[in-house]
C-alpha positions as CSV (number, residue, x, y, z in Angstrom):
1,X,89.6,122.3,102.5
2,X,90.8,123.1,99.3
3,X,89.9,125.9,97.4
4,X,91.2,125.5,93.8
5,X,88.1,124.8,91.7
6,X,87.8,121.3,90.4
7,X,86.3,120.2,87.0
8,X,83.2,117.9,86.8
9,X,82.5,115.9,83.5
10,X,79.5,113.9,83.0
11,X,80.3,111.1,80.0
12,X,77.7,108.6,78.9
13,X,78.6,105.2,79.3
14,X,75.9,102.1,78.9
15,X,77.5,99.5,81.3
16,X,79.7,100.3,85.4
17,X,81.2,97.7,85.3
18,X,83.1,98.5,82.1
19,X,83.0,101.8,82.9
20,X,85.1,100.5,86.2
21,X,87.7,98.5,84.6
22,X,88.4,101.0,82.5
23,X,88.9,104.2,84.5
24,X,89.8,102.1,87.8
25,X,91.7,99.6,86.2
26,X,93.5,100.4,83.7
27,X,93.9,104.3,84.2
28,X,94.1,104.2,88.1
29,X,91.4,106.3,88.8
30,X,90.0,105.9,92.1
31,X,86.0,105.3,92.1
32,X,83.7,107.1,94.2
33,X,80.0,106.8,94.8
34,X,78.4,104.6,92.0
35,X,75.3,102.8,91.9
36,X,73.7,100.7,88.6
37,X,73.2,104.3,86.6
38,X,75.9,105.9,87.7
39,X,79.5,106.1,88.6
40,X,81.8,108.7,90.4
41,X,85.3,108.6,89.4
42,X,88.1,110.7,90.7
43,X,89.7,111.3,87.6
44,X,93.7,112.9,89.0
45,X,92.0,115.6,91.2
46,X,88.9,116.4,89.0
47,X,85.1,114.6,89.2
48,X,84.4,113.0,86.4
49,X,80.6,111.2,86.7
50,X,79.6,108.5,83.8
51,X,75.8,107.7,83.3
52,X,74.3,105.3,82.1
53,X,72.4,106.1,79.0
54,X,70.1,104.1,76.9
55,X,71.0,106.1,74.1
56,X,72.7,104.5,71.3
57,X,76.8,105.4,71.8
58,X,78.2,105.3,68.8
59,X,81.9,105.7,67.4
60,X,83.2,109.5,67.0
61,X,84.6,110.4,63.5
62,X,87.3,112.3,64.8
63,X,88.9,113.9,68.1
64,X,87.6,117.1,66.7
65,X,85.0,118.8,68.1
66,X,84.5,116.7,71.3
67,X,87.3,115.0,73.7
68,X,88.8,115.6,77.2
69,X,91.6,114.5,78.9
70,X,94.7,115.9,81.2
71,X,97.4,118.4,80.9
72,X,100.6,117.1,82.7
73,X,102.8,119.8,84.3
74,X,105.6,116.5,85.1
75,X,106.5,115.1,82.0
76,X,107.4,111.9,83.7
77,X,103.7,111.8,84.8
78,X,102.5,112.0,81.7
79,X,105.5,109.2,80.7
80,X,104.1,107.4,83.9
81,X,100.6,106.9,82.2
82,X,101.7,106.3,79.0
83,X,103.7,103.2,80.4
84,X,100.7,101.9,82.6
85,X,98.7,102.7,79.0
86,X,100.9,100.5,77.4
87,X,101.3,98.0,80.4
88,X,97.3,97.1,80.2
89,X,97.5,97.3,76.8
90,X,95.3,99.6,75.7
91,X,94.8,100.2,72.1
92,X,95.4,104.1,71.2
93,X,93.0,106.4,69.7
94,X,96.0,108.0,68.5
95,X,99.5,106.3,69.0
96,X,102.1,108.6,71.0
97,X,103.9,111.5,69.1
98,X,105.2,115.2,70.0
99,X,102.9,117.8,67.8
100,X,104.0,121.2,66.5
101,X,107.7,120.2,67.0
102,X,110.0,123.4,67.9
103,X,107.1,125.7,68.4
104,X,105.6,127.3,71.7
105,X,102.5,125.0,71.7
106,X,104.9,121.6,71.6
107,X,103.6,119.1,73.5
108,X,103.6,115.5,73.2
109,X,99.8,113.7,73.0
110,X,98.1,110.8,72.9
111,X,94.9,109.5,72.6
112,X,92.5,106.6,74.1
113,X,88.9,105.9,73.3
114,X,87.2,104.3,76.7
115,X,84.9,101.4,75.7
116,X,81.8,104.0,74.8
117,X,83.4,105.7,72.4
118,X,84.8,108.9,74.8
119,X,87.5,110.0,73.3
120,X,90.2,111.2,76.1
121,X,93.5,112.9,75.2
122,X,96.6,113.0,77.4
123,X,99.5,115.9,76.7
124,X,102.6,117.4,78.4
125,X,103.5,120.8,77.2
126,X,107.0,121.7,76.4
127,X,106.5,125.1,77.7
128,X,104.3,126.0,80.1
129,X,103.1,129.2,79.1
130,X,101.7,127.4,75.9
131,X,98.8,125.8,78.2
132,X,97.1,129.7,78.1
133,X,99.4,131.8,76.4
134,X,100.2,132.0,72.9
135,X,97.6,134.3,72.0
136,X,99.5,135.6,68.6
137,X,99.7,132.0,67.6
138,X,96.3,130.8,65.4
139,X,96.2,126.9,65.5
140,X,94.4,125.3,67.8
141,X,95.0,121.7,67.4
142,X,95.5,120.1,63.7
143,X,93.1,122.3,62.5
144,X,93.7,125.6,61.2
């Protein structure tokens, strides 16, 4: 059994199907239970449950306040998405690049928008201790 915790998400989502080939499909996520309002995905280790909502999803205006998404610890996993990203040509959010260049928080980022708007972000951090640490440091993000 394992014992580290693992996330759970819940994302709106208006169609499975969709939901299915994008997460399945073209991110490799491996699908769990689902029925017609709802679909389990196993999102690299973590639960991640999309409902159907008859709410009206609209686009985001930003990444900022609200996105999710994975922390590589392997660059070359993170590399390994971002060529199966680019092999089902997906459109980015946010094209590839390396943020805050030469500092502790370096990481290199990009960013995909499922087909209801979720906004999902995907980083490897240069240095590790930058994933919690840092605490003198005062940006969070682009914004200051």
């Amino acid at each position: 059994m394992n014992k580290t915790p693992i996330f759970h998400l819940a994302i709106p989502i208006n169609n499975v199907e969709k939901a299915k080939q994008f997460y399945q499909e073209s991110l490799g996520c491996e699908v769990g239970r689902e029925n017609r309002n709802a679909i389990i995905l196993n999102f690299y280790g973590h639960q991640v449950v999309a409902h159907v909502t008859q709410e009206n999803l609209t686009p985001a205006k930003s990444i900022y306040p609200r996105h999710f998404g994975l922390i590589f610890t392997d660059e070359s996993d993170w590399k390994n998405l971002l060529n199966r990203v680019k092999n089902q040509k997906l459109s980015f959010y946010q094209e590839p690049k390396i943020r805050f260049v030469g500092e502790l928080t370096e990481h290199s980022t990009f960013f995909l928008e499922d087909p209801f708007y979720n906004i999902l972000e995907f980083k490897f951090y240069r240095h590790f201790e930058a994933i919690f640490g840092g605490k003198n440091l005062t940006h969070i993000g682009d914004r200051t």
